[in-house]
mmCIF file of the C-alpha atoms, coordinates in Angstrom:
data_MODEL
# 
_entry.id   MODEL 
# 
loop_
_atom_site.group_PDB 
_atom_site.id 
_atom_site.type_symbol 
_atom_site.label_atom_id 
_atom_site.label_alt_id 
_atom_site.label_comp_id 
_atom_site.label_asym_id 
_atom_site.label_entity_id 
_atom_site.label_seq_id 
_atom_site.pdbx_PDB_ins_code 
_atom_site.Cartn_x 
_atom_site.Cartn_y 
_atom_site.Cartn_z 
_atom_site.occupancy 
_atom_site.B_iso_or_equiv 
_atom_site.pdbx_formal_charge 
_atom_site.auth_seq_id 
_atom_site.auth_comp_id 
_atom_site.auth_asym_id 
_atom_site.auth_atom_id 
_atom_site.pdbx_PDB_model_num 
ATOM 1   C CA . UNK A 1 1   ? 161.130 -8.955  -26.966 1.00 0.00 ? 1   UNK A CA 1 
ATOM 2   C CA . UNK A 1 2   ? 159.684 -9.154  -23.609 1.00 0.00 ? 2   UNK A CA 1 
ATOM 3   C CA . UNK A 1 3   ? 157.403 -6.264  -23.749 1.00 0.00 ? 3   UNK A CA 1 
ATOM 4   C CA . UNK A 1 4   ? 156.240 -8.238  -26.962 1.00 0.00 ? 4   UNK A CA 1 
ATOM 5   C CA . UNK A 1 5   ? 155.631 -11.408 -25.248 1.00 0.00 ? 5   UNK A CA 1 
ATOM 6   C CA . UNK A 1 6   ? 153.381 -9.748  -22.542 1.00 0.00 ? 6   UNK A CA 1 
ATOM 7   C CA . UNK A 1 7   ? 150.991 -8.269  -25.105 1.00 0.00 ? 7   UNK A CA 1 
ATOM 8   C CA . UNK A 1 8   ? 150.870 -11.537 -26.783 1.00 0.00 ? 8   UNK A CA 1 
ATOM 9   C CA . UNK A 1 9   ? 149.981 -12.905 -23.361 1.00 0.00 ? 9   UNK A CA 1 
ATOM 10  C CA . UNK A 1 10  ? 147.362 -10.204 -23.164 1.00 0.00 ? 10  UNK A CA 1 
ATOM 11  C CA . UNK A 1 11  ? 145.762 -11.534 -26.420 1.00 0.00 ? 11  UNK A CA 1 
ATOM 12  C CA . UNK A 1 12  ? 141.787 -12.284 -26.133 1.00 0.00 ? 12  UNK A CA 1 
ATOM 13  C CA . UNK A 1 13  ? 139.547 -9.106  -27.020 1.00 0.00 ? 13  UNK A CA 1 
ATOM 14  C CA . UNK A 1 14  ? 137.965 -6.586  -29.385 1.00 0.00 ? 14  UNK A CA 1 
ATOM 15  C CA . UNK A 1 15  ? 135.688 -4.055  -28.390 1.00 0.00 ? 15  UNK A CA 1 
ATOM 16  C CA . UNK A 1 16  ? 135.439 -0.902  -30.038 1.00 0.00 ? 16  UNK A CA 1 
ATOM 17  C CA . UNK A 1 17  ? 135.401 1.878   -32.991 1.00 0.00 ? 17  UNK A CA 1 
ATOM 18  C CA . UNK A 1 18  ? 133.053 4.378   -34.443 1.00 0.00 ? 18  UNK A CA 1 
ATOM 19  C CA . UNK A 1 19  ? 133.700 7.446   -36.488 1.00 0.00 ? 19  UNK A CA 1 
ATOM 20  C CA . UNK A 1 20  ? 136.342 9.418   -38.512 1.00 0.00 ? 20  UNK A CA 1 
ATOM 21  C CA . UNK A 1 21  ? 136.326 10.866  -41.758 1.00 0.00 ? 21  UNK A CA 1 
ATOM 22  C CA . UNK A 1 22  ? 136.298 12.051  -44.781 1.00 0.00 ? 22  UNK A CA 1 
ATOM 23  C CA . UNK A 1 23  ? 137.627 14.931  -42.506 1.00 0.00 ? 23  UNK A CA 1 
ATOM 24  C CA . UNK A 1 24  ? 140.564 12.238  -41.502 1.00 0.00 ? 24  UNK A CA 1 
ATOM 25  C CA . UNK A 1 25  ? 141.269 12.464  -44.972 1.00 0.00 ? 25  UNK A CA 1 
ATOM 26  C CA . UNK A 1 26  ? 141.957 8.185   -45.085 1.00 0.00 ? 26  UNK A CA 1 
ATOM 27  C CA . UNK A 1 27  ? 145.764 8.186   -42.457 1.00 0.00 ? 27  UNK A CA 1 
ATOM 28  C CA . UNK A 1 28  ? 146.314 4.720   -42.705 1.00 0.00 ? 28  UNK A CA 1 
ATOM 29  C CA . UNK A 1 29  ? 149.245 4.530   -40.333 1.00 0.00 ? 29  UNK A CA 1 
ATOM 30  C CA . UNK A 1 30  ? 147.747 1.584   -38.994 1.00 0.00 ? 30  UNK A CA 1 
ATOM 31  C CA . UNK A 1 31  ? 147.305 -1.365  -41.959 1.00 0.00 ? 31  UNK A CA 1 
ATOM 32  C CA . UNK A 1 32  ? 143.928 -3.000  -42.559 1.00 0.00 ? 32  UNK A CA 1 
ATOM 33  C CA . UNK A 1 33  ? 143.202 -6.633  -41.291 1.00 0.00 ? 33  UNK A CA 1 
ATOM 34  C CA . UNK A 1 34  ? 145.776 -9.271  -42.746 1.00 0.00 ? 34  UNK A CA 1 
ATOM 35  C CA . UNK A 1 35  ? 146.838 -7.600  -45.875 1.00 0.00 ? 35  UNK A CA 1 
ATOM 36  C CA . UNK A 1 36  ? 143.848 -6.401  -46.809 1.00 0.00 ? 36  UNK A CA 1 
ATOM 37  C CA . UNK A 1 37  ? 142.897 -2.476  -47.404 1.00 0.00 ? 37  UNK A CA 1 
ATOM 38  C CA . UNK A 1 38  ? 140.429 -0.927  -45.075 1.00 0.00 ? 38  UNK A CA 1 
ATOM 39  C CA . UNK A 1 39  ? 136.798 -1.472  -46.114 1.00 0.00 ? 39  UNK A CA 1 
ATOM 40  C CA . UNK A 1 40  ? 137.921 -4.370  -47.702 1.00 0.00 ? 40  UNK A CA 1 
ATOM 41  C CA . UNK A 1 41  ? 135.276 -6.843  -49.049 1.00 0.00 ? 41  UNK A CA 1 
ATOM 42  C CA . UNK A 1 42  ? 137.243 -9.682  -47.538 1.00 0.00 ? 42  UNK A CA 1 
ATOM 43  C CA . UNK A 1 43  ? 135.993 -8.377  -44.359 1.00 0.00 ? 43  UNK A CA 1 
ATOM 44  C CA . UNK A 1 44  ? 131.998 -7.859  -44.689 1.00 0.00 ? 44  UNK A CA 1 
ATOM 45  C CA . UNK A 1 45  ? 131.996 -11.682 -44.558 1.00 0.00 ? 45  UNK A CA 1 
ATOM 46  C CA . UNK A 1 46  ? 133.966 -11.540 -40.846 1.00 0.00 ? 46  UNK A CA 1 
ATOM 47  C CA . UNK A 1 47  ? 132.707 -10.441 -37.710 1.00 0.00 ? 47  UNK A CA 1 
ATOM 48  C CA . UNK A 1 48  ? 134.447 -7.300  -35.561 1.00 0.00 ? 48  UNK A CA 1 
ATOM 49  C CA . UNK A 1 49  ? 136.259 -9.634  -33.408 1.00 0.00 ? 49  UNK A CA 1 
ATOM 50  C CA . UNK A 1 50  ? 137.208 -12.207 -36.350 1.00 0.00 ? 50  UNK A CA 1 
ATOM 51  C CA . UNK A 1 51  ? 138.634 -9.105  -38.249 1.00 0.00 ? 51  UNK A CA 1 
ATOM 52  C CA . UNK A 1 52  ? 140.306 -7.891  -34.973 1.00 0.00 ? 52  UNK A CA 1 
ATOM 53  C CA . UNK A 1 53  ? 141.875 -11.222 -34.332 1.00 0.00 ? 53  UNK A CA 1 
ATOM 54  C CA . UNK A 1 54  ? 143.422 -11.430 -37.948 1.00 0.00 ? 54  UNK A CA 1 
ATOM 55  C CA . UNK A 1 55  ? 144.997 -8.153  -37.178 1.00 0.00 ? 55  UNK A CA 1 
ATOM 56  C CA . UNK A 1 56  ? 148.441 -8.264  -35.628 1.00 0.00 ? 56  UNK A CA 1 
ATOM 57  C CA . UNK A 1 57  ? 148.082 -4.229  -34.782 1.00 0.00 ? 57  UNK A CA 1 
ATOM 58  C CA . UNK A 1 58  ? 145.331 -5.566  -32.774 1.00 0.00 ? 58  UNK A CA 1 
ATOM 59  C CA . UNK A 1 59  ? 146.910 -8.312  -30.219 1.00 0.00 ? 59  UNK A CA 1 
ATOM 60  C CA . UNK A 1 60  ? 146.069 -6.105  -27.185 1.00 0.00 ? 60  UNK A CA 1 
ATOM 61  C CA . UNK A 1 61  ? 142.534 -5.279  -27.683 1.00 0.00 ? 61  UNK A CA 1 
ATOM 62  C CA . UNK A 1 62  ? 142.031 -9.117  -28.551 1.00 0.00 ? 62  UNK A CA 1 
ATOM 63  C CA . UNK A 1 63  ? 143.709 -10.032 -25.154 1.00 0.00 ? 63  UNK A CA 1 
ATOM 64  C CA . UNK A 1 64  ? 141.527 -7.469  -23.227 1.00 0.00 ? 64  UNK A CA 1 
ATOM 65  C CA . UNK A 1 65  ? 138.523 -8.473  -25.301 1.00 0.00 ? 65  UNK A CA 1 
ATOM 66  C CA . UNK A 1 66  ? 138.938 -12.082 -23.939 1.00 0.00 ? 66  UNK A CA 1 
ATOM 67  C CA . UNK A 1 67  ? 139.660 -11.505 -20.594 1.00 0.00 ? 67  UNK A CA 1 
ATOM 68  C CA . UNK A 1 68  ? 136.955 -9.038  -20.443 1.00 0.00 ? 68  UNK A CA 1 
ATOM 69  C CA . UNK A 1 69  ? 134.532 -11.802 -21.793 1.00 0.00 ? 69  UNK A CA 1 
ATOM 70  C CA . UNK A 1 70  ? 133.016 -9.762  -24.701 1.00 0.00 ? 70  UNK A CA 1 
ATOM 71  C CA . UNK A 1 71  ? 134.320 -11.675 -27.793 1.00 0.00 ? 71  UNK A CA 1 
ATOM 72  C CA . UNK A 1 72  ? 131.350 -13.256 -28.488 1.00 0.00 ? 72  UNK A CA 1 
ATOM 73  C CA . UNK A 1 73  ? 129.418 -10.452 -27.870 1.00 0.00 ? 73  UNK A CA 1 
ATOM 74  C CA . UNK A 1 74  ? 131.363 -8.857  -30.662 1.00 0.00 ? 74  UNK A CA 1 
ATOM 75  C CA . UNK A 1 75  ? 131.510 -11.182 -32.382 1.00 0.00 ? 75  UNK A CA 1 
ATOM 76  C CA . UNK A 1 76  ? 127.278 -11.579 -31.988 1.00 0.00 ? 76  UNK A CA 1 
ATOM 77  C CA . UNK A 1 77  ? 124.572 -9.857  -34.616 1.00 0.00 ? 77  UNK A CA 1 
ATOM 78  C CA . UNK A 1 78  ? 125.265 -5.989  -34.073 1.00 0.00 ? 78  UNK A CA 1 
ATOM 79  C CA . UNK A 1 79  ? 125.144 -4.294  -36.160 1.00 0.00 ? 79  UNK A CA 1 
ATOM 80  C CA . UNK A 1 80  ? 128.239 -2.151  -33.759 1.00 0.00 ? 80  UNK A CA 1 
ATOM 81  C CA . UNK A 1 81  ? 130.616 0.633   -34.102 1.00 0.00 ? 81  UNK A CA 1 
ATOM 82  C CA . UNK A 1 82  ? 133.916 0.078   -32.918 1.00 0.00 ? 82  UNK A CA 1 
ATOM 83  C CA . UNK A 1 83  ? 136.889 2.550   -32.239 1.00 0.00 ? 83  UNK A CA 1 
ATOM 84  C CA . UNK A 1 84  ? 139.589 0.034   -32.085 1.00 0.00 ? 84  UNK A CA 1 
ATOM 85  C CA . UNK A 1 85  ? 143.003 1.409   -30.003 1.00 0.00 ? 85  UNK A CA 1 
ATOM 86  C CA . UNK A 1 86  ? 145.678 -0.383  -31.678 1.00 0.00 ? 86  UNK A CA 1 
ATOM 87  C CA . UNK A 1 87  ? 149.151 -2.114  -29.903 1.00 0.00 ? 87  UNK A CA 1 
ATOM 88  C CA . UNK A 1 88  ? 150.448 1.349   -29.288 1.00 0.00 ? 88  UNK A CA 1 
ATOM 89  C CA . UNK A 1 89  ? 147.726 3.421   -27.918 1.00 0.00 ? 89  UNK A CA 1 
ATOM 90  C CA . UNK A 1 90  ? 147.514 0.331   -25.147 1.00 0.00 ? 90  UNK A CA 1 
ATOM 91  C CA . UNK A 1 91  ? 151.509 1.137   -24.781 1.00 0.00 ? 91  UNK A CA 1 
ATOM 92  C CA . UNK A 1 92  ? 150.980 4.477   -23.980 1.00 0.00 ? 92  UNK A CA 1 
ATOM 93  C CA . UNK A 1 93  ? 148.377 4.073   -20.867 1.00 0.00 ? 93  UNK A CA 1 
ATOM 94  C CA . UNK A 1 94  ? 150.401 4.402   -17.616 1.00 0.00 ? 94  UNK A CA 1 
ATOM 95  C CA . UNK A 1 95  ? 153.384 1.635   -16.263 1.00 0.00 ? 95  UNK A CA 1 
ATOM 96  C CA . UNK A 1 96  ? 150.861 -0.888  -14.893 1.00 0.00 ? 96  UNK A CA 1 
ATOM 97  C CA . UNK A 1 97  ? 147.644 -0.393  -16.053 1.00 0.00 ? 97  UNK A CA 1 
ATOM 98  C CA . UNK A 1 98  ? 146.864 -2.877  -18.468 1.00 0.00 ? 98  UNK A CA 1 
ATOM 99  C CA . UNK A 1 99  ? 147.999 -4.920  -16.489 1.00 0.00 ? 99  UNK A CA 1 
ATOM 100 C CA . UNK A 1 100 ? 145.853 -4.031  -13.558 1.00 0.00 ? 100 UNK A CA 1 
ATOM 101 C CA . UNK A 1 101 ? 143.084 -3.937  -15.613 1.00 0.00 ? 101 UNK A CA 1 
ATOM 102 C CA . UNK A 1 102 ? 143.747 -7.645  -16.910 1.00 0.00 ? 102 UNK A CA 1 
ATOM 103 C CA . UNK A 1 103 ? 143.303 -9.225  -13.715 1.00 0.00 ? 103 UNK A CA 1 
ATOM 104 C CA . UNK A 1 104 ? 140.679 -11.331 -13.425 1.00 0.00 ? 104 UNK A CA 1 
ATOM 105 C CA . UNK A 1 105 ? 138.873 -8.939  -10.193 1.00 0.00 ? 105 UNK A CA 1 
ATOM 106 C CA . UNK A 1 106 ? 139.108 -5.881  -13.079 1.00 0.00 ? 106 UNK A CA 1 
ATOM 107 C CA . UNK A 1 107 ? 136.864 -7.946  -15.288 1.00 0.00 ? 107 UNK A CA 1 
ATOM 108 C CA . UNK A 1 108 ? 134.410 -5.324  -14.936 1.00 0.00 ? 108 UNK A CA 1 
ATOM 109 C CA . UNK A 1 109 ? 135.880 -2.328  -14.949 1.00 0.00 ? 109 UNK A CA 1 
ATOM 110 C CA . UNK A 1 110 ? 137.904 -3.680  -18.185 1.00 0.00 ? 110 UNK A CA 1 
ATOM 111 C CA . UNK A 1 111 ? 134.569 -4.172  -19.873 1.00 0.00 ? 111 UNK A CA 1 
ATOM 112 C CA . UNK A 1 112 ? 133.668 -0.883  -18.843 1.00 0.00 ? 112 UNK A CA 1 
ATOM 113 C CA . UNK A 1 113 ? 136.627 0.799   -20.737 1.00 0.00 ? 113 UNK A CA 1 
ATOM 114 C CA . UNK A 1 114 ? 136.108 -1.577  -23.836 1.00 0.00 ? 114 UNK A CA 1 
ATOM 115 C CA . UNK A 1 115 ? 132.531 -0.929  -23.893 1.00 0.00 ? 115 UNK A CA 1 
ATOM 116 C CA . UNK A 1 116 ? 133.328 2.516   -23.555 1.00 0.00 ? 116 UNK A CA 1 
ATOM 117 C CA . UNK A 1 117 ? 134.755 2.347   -27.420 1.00 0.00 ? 117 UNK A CA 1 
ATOM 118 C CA . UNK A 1 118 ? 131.544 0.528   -28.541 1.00 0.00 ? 118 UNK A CA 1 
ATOM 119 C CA . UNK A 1 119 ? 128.757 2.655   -30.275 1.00 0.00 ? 119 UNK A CA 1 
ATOM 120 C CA . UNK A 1 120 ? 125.327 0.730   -30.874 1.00 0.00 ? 120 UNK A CA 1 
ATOM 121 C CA . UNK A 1 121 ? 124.580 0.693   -34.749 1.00 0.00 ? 121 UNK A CA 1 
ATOM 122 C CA . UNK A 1 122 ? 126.382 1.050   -37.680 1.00 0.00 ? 122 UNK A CA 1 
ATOM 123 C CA . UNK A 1 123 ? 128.168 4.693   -38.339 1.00 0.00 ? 123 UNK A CA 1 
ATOM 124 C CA . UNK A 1 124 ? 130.587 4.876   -41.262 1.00 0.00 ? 124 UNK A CA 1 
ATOM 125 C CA . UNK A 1 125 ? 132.905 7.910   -41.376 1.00 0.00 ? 125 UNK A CA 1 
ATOM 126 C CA . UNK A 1 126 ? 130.965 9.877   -44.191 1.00 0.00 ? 126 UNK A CA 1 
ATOM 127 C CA . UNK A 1 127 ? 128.006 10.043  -41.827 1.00 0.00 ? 127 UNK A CA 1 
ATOM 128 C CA . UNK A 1 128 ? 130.204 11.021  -38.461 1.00 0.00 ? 128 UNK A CA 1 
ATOM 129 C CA . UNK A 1 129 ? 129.606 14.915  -37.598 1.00 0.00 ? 129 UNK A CA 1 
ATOM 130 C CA . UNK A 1 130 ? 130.577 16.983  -34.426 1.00 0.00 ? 130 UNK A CA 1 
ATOM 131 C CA . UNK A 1 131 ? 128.712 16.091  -31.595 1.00 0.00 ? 131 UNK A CA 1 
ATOM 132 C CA . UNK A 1 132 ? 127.711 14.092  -28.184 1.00 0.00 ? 132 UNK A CA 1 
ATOM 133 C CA . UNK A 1 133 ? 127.472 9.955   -28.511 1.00 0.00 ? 133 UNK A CA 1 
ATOM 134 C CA . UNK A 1 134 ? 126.456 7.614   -26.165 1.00 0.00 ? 134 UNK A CA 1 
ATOM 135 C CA . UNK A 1 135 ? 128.120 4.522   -25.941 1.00 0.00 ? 135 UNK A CA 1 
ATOM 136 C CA . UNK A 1 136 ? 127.157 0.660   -25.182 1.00 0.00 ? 136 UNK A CA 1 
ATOM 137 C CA . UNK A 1 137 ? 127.874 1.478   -21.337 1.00 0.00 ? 137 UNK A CA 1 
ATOM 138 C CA . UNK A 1 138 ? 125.749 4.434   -21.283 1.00 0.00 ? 138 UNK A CA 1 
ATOM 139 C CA . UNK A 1 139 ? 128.492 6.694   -21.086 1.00 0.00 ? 139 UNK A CA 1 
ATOM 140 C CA . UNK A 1 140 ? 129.282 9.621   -23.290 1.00 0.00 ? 140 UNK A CA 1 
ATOM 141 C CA . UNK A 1 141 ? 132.200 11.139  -25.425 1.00 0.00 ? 141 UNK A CA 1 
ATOM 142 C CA . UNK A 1 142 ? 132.025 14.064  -27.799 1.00 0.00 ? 142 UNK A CA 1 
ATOM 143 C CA . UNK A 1 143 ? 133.689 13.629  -31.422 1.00 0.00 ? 143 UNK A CA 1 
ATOM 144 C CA . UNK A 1 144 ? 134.857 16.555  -33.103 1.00 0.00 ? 144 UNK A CA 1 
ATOM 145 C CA . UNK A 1 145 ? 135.609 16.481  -36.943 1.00 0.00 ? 145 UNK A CA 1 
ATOM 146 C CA . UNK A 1 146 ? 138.147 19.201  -38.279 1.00 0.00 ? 146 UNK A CA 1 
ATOM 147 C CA . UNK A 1 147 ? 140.128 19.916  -41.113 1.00 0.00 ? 147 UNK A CA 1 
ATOM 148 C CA . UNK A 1 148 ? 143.007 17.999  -39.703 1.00 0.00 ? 148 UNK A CA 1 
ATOM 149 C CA . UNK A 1 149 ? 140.952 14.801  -38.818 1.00 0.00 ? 149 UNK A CA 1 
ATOM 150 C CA . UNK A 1 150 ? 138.671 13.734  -36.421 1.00 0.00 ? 150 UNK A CA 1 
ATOM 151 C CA . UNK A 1 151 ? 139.270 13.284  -32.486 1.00 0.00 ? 151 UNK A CA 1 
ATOM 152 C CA . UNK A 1 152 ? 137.517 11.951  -30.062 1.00 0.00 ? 152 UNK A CA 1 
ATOM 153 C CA . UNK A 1 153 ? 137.824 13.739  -26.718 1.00 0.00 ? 153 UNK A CA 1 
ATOM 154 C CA . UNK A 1 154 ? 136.810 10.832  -23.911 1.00 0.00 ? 154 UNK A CA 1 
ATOM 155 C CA . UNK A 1 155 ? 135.283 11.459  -19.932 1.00 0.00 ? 155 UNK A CA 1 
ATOM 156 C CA . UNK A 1 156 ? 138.581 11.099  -18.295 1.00 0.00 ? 156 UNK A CA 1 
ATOM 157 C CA . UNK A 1 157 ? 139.915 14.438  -20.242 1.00 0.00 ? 157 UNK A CA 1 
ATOM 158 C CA . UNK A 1 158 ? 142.373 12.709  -23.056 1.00 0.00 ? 158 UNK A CA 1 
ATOM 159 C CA . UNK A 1 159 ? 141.737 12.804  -26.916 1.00 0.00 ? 159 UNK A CA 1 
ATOM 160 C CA . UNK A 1 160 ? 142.028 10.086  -29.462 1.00 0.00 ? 160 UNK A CA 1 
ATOM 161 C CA . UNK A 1 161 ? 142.088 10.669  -33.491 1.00 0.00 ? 161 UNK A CA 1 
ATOM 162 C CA . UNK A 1 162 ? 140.360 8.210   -36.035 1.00 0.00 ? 162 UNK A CA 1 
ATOM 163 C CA . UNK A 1 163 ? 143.427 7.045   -38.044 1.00 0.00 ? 163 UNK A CA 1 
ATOM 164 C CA . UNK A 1 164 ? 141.763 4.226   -39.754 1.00 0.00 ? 164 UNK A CA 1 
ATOM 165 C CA . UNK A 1 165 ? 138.027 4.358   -40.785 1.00 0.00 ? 165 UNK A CA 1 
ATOM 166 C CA . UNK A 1 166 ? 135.429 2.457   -42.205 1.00 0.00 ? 166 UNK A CA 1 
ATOM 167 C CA . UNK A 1 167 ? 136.853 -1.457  -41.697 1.00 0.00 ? 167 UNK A CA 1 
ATOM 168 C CA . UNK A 1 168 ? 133.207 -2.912  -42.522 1.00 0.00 ? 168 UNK A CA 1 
ATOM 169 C CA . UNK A 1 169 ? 132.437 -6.102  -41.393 1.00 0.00 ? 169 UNK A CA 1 
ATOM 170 C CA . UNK A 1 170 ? 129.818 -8.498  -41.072 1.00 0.00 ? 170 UNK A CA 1 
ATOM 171 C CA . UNK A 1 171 ? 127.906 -7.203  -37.891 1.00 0.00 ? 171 UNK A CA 1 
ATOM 172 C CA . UNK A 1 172 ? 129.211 -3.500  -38.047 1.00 0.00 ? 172 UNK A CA 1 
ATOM 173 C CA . UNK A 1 173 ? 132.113 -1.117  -38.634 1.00 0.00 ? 173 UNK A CA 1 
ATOM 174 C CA . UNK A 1 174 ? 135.665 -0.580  -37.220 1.00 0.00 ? 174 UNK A CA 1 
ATOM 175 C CA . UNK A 1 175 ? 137.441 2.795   -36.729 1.00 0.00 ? 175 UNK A CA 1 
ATOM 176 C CA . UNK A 1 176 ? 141.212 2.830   -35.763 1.00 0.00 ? 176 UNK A CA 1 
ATOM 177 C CA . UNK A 1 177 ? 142.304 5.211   -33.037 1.00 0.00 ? 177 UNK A CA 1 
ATOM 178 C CA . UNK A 1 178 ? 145.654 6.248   -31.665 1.00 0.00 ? 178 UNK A CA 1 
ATOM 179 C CA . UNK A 1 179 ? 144.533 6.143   -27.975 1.00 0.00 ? 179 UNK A CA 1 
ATOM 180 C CA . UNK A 1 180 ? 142.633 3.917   -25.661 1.00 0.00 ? 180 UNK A CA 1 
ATOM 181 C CA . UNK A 1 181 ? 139.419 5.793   -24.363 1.00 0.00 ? 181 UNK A CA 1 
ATOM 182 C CA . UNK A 1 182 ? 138.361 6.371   -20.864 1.00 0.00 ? 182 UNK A CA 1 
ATOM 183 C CA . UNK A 1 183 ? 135.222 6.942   -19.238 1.00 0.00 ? 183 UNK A CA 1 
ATOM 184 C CA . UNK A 1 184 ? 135.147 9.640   -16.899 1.00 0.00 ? 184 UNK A CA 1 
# 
């Protein structure tokens, strides 16, 4: 209950998402906004950070989104690709670190990491392939699709895979990944 209540504090951000597959093959461990399927039509009339704020898998990225100041960037024309880490991937960074990176002198090293997850332009999952993309901070990760899904493998050495793709909204697309993304 306590660990709950400090990712609720956390609350104010969404930042970022682009890729996964038809490779991914559709693992929807992680439900769609609000009771709503992924790709739901509900959702092309809400912005990334509307959709990301409706979504209670979500609470941490909104948190870090605020205190990072990028909501209304996100929540601004796009269009964007976002590869959202959900509740859990935030969970799993080291004791301490979101924390750290929630004060308010981390500001810009927090919107480095949640840029990091931003992808300029609009990439659904049928049009991801293997490759090199640069990201809204000008840094790079390489995606890989496979038969068993598609991963993400970031600067700092660690690899994410697209649970969740292709939650369209109005200014862009959100993919769901399992772990927050580092630059190197």
């Amino acid at each position: 209950m306590q660990m709950r209540s400090r990712w609720i504090l956390i609350l104010a951000a969404v930042a970022s998402l682009s890729l996964v597959a038809a490779a991914c093959g559709g693992d929807d461990e992680t439900p769609a906004p609000a009771g709503q399927d992924a790709g739901a039509a509900d959702t092309m009339d809400q912005t990334i950070t509307d959709v990301v704020a409706g979504n209670e898998d979500f609470s941490t990225l909104l948190a870090a989104v605020g205190a990072a100041g990028l909501g209304d960037t996100l929540a601004g024309e796009g269009p964007f690709t976002v590869f959202a880490p959900t509740d859990e991937a935030f969970a799993a960074l080291p004791e301490g670190t979101l924390e750290s990176l929630l004060k308010a002198e981390n500001k810009d090293q927090l919107a480095g990491i949640l840029t990091y997850h931003v992808l300029s332009g609009k990439v659904l999952a049928a049009d991801v392939a293997s490759g090199e993309v640069t990201t809204v901070n000008g840094e790079t990760f390489s995606i890989s699709v496979q038969d068993d899904g598609v991963f993400i493998a970031d600067g700092a050495g660690n690899t994410a895979q697209v649970i969740t793709t292709d939650i369209e909204t109005s200014n862009g697309v959100i993919h769901v990944i399992d772990s927050v993304l580092l630059p190197a």
